[in-house]
C-alpha positions in Angstrom: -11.7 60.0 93.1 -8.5 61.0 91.6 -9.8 60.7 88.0 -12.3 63.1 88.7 -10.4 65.5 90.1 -8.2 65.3 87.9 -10.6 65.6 84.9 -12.2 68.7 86.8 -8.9 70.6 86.8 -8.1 69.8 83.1 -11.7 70.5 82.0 -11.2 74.0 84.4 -10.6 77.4 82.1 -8.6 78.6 85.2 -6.1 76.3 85.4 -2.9 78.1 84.4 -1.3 76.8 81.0 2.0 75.9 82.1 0.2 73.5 85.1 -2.0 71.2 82.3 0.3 69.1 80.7 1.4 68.1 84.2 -2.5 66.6 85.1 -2.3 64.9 81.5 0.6 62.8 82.6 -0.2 62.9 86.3 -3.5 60.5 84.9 -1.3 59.0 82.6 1.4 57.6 85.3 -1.5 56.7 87.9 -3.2 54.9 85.6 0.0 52.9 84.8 0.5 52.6 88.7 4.3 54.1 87.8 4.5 55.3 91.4 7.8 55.8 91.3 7.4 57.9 88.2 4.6 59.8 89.5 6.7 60.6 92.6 9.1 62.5 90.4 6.5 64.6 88.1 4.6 65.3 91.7 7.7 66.5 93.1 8.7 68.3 89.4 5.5 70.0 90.1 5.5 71.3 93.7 8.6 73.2 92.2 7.3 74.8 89.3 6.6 78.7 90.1 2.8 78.2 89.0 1.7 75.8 91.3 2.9 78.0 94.1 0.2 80.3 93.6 -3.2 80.1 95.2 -3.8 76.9 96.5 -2.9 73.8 93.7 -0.6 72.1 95.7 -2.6 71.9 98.7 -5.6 70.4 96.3 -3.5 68.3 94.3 -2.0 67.0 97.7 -6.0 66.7 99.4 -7.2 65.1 95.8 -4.4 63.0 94.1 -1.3 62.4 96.8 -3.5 61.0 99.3 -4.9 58.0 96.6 -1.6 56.2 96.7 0.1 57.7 99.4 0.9 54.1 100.9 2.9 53.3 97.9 5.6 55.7 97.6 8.2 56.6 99.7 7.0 57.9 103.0 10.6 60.1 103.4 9.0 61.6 100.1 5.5 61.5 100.5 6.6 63.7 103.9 9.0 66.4 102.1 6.1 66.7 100.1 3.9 67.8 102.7 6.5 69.8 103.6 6.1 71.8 100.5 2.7 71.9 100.7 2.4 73.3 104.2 4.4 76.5 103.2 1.2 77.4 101.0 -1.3 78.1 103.5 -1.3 81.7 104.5 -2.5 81.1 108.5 0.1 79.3 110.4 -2.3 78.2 112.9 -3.6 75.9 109.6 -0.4 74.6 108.7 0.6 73.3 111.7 -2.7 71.6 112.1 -2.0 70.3 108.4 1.6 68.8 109.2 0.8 67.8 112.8 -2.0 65.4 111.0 0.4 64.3 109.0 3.0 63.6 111.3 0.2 61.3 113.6 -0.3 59.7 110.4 3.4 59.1 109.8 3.8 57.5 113.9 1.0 55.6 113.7 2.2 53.7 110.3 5.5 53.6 112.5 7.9 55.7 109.7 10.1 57.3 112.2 12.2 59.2 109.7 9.1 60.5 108.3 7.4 61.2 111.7 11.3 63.5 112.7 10.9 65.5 109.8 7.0 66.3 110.1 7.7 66.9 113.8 9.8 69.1 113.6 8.3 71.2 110.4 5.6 71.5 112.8 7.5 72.7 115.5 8.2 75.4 112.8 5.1 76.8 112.8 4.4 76.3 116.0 7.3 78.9 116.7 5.5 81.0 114.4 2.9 80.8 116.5 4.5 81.8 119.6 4.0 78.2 121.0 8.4 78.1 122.1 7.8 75.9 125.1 5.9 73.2 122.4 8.5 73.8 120.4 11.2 72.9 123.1 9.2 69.4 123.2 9.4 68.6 119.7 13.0 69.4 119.6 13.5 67.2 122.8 11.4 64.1 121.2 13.1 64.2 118.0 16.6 64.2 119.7 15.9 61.2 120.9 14.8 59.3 118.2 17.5 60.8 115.8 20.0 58.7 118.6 18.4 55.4 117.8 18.6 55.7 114.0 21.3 54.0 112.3 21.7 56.3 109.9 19.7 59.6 108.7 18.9 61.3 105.6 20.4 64.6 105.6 16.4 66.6 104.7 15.9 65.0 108.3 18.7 66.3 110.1 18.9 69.4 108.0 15.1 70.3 109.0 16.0 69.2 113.1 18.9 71.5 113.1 16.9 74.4 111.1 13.9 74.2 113.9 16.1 73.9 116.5 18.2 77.2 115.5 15.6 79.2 115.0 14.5 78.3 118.7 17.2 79.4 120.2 17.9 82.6 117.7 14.3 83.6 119.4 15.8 82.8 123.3 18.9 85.1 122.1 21.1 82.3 122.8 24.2 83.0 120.6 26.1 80.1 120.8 23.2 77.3 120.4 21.9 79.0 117.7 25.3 79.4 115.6 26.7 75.6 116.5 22.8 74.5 115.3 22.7 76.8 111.6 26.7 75.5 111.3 25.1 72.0 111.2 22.0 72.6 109.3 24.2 74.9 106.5 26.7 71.2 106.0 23.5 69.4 105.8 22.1 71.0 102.4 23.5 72.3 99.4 23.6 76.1 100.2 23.7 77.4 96.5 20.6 75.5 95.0 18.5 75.3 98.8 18.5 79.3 99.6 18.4 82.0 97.7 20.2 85.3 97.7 18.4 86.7 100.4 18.0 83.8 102.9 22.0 83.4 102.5 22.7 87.1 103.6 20.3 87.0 106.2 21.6 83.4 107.5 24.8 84.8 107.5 24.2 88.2 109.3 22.6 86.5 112.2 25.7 83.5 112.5 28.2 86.5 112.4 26.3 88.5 115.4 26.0 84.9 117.4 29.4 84.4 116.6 30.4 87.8 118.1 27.7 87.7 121.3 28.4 83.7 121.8 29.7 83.6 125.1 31.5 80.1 124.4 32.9 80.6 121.1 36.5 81.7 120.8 37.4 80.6 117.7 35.5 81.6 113.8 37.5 79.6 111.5 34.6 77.5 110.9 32.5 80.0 109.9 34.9 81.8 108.0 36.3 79.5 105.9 31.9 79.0 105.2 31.5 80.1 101.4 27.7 81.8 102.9 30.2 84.3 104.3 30.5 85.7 101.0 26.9 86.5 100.7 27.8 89.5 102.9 30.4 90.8 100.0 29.4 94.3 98.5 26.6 94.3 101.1 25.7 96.8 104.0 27.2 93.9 106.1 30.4 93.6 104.6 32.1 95.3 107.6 30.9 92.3 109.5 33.5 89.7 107.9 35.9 92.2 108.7 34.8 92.6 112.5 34.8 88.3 112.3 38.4 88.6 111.0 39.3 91.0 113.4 38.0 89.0 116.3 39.8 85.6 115.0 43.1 87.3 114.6 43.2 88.7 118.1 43.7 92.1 116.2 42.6 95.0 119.3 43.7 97.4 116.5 41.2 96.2 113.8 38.3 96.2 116.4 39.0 99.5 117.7 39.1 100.9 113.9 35.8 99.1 113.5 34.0 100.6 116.8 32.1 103.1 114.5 30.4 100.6 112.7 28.8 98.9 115.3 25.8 101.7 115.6 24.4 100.0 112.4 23.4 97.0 114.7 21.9 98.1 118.1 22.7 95.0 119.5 26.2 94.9 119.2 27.0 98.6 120.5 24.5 97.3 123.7 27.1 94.6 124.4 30.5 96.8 123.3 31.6 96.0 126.9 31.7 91.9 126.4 33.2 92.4 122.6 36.3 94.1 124.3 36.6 91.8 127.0 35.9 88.8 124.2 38.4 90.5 121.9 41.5 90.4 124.6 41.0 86.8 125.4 40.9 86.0 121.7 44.1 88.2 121.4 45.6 85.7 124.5 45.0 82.7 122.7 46.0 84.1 119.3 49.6 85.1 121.3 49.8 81.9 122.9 48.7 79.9 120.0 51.6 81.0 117.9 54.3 80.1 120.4 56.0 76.9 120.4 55.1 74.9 123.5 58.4 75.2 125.0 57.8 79.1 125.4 54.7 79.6 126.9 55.3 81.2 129.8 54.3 85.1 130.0 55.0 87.5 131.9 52.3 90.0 133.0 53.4 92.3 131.3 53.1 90.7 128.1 50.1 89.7 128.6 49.0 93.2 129.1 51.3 94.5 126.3 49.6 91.4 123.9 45.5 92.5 124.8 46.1 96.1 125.6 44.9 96.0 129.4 46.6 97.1 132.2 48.8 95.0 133.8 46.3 94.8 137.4 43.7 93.8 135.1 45.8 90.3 133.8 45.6 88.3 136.6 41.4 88.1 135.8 41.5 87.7 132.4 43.7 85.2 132.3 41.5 83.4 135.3 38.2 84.3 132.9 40.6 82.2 130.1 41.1 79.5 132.8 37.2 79.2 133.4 36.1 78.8 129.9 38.4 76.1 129.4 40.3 78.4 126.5 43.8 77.5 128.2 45.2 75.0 130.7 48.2 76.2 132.8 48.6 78.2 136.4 49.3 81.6 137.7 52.3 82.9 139.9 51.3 85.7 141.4 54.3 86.6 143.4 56.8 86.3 139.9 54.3 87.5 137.9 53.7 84.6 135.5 51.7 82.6 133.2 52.8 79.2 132.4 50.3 77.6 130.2 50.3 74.4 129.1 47.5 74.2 126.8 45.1 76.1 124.4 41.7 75.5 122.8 42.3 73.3 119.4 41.4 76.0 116.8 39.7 75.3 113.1 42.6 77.6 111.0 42.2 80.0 108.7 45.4 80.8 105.8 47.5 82.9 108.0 47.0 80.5 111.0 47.7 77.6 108.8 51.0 79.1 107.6 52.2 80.3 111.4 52.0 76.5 112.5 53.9 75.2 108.9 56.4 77.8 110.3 56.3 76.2 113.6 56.5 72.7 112.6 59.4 73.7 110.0 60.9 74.9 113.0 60.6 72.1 115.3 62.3 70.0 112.1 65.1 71.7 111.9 65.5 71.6 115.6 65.1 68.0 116.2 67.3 68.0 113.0 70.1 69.7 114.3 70.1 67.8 117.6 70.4 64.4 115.7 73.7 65.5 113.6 74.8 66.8 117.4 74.6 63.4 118.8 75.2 61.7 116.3 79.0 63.9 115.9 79.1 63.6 119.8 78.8 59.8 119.5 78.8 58.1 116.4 78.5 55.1 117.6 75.4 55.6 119.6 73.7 56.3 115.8 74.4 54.2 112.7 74.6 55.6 109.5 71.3 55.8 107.3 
């Protein structure tokens, strides 16, 4: 079967010229049984621009992968279907393509490979408008991903891909951005998405980052070279809204107001931005204090997040809520003595403000060592 097909697309005058010399080795290697060969010039050719036109990888696939299927690797043999499942136009047909594949794949017991085609289905499948299916692939393939020992990263990267997308469609901000931060470490961003697919991947994680309702802190995704991918773009403005936002900077956001009628979705939710942007300006105040002065007064608190001074005592309970800072409220003195604040990923300026800080606490602890130590020599022998 596989000679003949193969002999039918070489003996073919519409077989493109660049695709030939690939079935003259492809009957070469098969012959041989170099599988492991084969596996390489298959995979050589599913990447070649000309075979992603019209339908030759789904007929080489039909007509030549299935032969020796069972003696490759499965992990491969599924990426490759993978591939192939990105050719047919209907959606409707690729799931039905991967889904086989992926009964194939449990029944033969390759869990790995059974994850990955899952979830590729669930793909389509949210395509397709099917979310609640969707849901249920994600939900099985949790649970087997917890009883792997270990997973290759095309297996996680495709679990946290699906699973993002999901939840970009259910407008939930936060799930969607911790899911594409963990799919984004799980490839190699520069050779795995183009131009376009970074910008757009990066657009969407700078709105979740903003609408998020649990994410106080950006340095993550800032310090994220896909960031860049909005440089010299219509989006650029967005970094600077991000940097705004992790900096606690009111001023920077207010200057930036304007630009948020380019995306309807962030003027529609101005309202939680400013209330976001003075809890973030809370932290970033606290942050930057050593911990033996963190006790505000209302008033600077107010004077820190630009809010009146009636309106403290409920931000710094909303603080309280979402677990952004530990600590208690006087009411009667008019106080804040806080005790704790969310551990932050830093970006340069951050970094620097806690070298300061720790510089500081040196030369304190420093200076309190040569007191005792004059006070009472004897309590400290010389180094």
């Amino acid at each position: 079967m596989a000679d003949a097909y193969l002999n039918s697309v070489k003996a073919s005058a519409g077989t493109p010229a660049e695709l030939r010399p690939f079935y003259e080795q492809f009957q070469d290697l098969y012959n041989k049984k170099l599988y492991y060969q084969l596996t390489l010039l298959v995979d050589e050719f599913l990447r070649h621009p000309a075979s992603q036109q019209g339908t030759w990888q789904i007929d080489l696939y039909e007509n030549f992968v299935r032969t020796f299927a069972k003696s490759i690797n499965q992990l491969k043999l599924a990426s490759f279907g993978v591939i192939v499942s990105r050719q047919f136009s209907d959606a409707a047909k690729a799931y039905e393509f991967l889904h086989s594949l992926a009964e194939e794949a449990k029944k033969n017991e390759f869990q790995e490979s059974y994850v990955l085609l899952r979830m590729e289905a669930a793909h389509f499948q949210l395509l397709l408008g099917e979310v609640l299916e969707t849901k249920t692939a994600m939900e099985e393939s949790a649970k087997l991903l917890d009883t792997f020992d270990s997973v290759e990263p095309a297996v996680h990267a495709s679990f946290y891909r699906v699973s993002g997308n999901y939840y970009k469609s259910k407008a939930e901000y936060a799930d969607y951005y911790r899911n594409f931060l963990l799919f984004l470490a799980c490839i190699n961003v520069e050779t795995e998405m183009n131009a376009t697919e970074q910008m757009q991947c990066a657009h969407d994680l700078a709105i979740s980052a903003l609408l998020g309702d649990t994410i106080y802190n950006f340095g993550e995704l800032l310090l994220h070279p896909i960031l860049s991918s909005l440089n010299q773009t219509e989006f650029a403005w967005l970094r600077d809204l991000l940097v705004s936002f992790n900096a606690g900077n009111i001023g920077r956001f207010e200057a930036l107001i304007p630009r948020l009628s380019q995306e309807t979705i962030l003027e529609n939710n101005l309202g939680f931005l400013r209330q976001k942007i003075c809890l973030m300006a809370l932290i970033e105040n606290v942050f930057r204090r050593s911990t033996d002065n963190r006790t505000l007064s209302f008033e600077t608190v107010a004077k820190e997040t630009h809010i009146p001074v009636d309106e403290v005592e409920h931000l710094v309970m909303k603080a309280l809520c979402l677990g952004l800072i530990r600590g208690a409220m006087d009411q009667s003195e008019q106080l804040v003595r806080i005790t704790w604040v969310q551990p932050r990923v830093l970006d340069t300026d951050q970094t620097k403000a806690l070298v300061e800080r720790i510089t500081s606490w040196c030369d304190r602890v420093q200076h309190i060592s040569e007191f005792v130590k004059n006070q009472s020599p004897e309590l400290l022998s010389a180094s």
